[in-house]
LODRENVEX-44180 format. One record per residue: x, y, z of N, C-alpha, C in turn. Coordinates in steps of 0.1 Angstrom, whole numbers, plus 5000, padded with zeros to 4 digits. Layout:
REM LODRENVEX-44180
XYZXYZXYZ
...
REM end
This chain:
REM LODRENVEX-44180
084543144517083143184518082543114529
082043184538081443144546079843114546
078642974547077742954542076542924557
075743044557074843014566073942864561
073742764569072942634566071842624574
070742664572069242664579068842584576
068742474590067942374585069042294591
070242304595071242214599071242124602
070342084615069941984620069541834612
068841914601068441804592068941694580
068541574580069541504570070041634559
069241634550070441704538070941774547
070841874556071941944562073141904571
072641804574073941734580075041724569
074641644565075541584552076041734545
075341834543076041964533077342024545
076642044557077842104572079042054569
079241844566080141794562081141824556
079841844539080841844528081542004530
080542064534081442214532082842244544
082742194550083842164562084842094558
084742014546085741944544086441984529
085642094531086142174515087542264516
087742304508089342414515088842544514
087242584500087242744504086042774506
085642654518084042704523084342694535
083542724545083142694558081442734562
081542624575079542644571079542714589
078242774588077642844603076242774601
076642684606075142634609074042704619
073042684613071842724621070942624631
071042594642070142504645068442554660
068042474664067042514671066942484685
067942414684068442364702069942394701
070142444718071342424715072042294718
071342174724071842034719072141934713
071342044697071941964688073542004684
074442104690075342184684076342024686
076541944692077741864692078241824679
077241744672077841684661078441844652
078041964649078642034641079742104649
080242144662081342144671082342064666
082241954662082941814661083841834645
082541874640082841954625084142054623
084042114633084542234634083642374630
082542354628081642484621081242504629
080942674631080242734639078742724642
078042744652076742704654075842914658
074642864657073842964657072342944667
072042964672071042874679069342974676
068842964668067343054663066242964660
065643004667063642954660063443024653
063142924638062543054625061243064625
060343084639059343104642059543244651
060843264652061243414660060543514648
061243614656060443804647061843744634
061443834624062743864615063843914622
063644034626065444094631066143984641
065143914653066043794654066943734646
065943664637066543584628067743604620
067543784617068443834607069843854614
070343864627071043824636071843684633
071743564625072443484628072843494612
072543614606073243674590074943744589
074343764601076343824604077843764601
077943774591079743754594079243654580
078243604573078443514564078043604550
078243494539078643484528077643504517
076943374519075843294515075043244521
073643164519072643104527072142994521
072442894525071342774517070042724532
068942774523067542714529067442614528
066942484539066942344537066242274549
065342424552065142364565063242344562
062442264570061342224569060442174576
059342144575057942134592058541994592
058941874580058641744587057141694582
057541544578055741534574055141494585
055341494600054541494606053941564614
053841684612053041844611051941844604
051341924610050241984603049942104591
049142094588049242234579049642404583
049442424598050042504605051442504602
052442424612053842464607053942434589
053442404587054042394569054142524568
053142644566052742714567054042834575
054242804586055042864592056842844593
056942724587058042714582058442724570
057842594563058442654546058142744538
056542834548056742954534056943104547
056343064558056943234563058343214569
058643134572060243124576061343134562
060943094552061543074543061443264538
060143314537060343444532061043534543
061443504553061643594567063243574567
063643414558065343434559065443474546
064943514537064743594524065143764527
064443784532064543944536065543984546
065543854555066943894561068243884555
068443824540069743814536069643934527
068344004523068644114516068944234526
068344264534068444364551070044344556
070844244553072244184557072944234546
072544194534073344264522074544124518
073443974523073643814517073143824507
074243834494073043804481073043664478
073943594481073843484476073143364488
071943314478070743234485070343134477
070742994485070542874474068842824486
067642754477066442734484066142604478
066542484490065642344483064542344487
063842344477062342334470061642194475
060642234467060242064460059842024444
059841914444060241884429059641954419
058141904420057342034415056642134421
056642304422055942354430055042434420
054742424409054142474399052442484403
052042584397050542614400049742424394
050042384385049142294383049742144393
050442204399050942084407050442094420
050042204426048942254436047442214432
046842234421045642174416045142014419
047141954416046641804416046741694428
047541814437047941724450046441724460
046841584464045841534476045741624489
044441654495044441744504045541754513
045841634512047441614527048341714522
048641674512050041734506049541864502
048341944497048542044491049042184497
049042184512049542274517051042274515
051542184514052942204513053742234504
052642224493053342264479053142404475
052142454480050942564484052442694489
053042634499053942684507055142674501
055742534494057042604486056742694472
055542654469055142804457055342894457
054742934469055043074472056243164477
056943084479058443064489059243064476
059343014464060242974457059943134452
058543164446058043284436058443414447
058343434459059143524468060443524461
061243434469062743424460062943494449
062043444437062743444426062443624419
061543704426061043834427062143884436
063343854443063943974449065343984439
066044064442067444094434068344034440
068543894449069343824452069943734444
071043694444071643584438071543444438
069843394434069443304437069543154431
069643044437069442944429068442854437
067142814425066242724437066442574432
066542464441066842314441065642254440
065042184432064242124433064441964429
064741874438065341764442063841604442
064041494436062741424435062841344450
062341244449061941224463063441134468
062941214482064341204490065041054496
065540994495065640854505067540914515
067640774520068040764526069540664526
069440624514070840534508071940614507
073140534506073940624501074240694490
074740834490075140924480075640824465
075740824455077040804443077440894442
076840964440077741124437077841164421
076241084416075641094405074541114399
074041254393072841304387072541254382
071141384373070741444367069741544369
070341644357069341774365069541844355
068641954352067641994340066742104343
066242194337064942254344063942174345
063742074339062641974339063241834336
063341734347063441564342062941514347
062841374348061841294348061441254362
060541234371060241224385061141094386
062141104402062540964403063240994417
064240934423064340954432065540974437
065941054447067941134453068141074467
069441004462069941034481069941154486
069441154498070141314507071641344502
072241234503073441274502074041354491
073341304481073541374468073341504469
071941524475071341634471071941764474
072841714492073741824499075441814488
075741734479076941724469076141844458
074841834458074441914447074842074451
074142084462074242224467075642274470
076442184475077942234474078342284460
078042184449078742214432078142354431
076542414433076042494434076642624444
076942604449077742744462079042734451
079642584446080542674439080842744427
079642714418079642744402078242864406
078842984401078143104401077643114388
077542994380076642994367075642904373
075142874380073842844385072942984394
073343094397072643244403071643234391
070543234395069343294383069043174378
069143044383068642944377067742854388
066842764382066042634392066242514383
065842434389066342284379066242204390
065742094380065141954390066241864391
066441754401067241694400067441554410
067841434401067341304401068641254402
068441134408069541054405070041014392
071340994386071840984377073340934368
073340934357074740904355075540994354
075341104355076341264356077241264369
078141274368078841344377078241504387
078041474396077841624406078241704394
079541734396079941874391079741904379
079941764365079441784354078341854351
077041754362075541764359075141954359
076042024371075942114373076742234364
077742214361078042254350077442294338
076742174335076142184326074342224322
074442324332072942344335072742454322
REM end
């Protein structure tokens, strides 16, 4: 199976290019936005794709060819304004939405954020509310088309190393994920097609990746 990764460039995407590359029945086509960044995933061996998801859709829908699946993971950055939030996590996110249905990609994995719930827009501070504002809307797109969806909703991100141990739930307790994990999550997820039709939050933990997921 071949997995388009939007967002490539980015920590969790780094780390997912890896694991899927070093898998035996995946391979990744990364998406990136320069073509400078292509070395490190050349190196990989995975294919590269070079698009602004600030292009038209049928651009975009152009680097859907030849793949499988799509994991969304790409994002403004907190040091953006409410503009790109806006234009990346929720119209870029709906724009590679319609392009994997227009391609005839049903399968579409989208990390989220932890909570994107209407009362979790109510409670956030003006900084943040756009952003949540924008995966709301982005996740409830998603979850309205007939694609084979799974959304990630992952607690706050650091930067340590992976264990390569959950927890994850439709609902657990706020805490905190290595990147690394989070791209081990989305792999167990590309491989267990009992996660299509589901969301669930997920934290660091004493589960095993594949158990945690398993057992959703």
């Amino acid at each position: 199976m071949k997995v388009l990764v939007i967002g490539a460039n980015g920590q969790v995407g780094k780390h997912l290019v890896k694991f899927i590359q070093e898998s035996d029945d995946l391979e990744a086509k990364a998406m990136i936005r320069k073509e400078e960044q292509a070395s490190y995933f050349k190196d990989l061996g995975a294919e590269t794709v070079v698009v602004d998801l600030e292009d038209d859709p049928d651009t975009i829908a152009k680097a859907f060819e030849g793949v499988d699946a799509v994991v969304f993971t790409a994002g403004s950055g907190p040091n953006t304004g409410p503009d790109k939030t806006m234009l990346i996590d929720l119209d870029a996110a709906v724009k590679t939405i319609e392009a994997s249905k227009a391609t005839g990609v049903n399968r579409y994995i989208m990390i989220s954020s932890f909570d994107t719930t209407r009362e979790k827009i109510q409670e956030a501070p003006p900084s943040f509310a756009p952003y949540v504002v924008a995966k709301h809307y982005a996740d409830d797109w998603l979850r309205k088309t007939d694609l084979d969806y799974t959304i990630i909703h992952p607690g706050r991100l650091t930067n340590e190393e992976g264990s390569g141990q959950v927890k994850a739930a439709e609902e657990v307790e706020r805490g905190e994920i290595p990147r690394e994990d989070v791209a081990k999550v989305i792999l167990a997820s590309l491989k267990n097609d009992s996660t299509i039709g589901k969301e669930f939050q997920v934290v660091g933990g004493t589960d095993k990746v594949e158990d945690a997921i398993a057992g959703l």
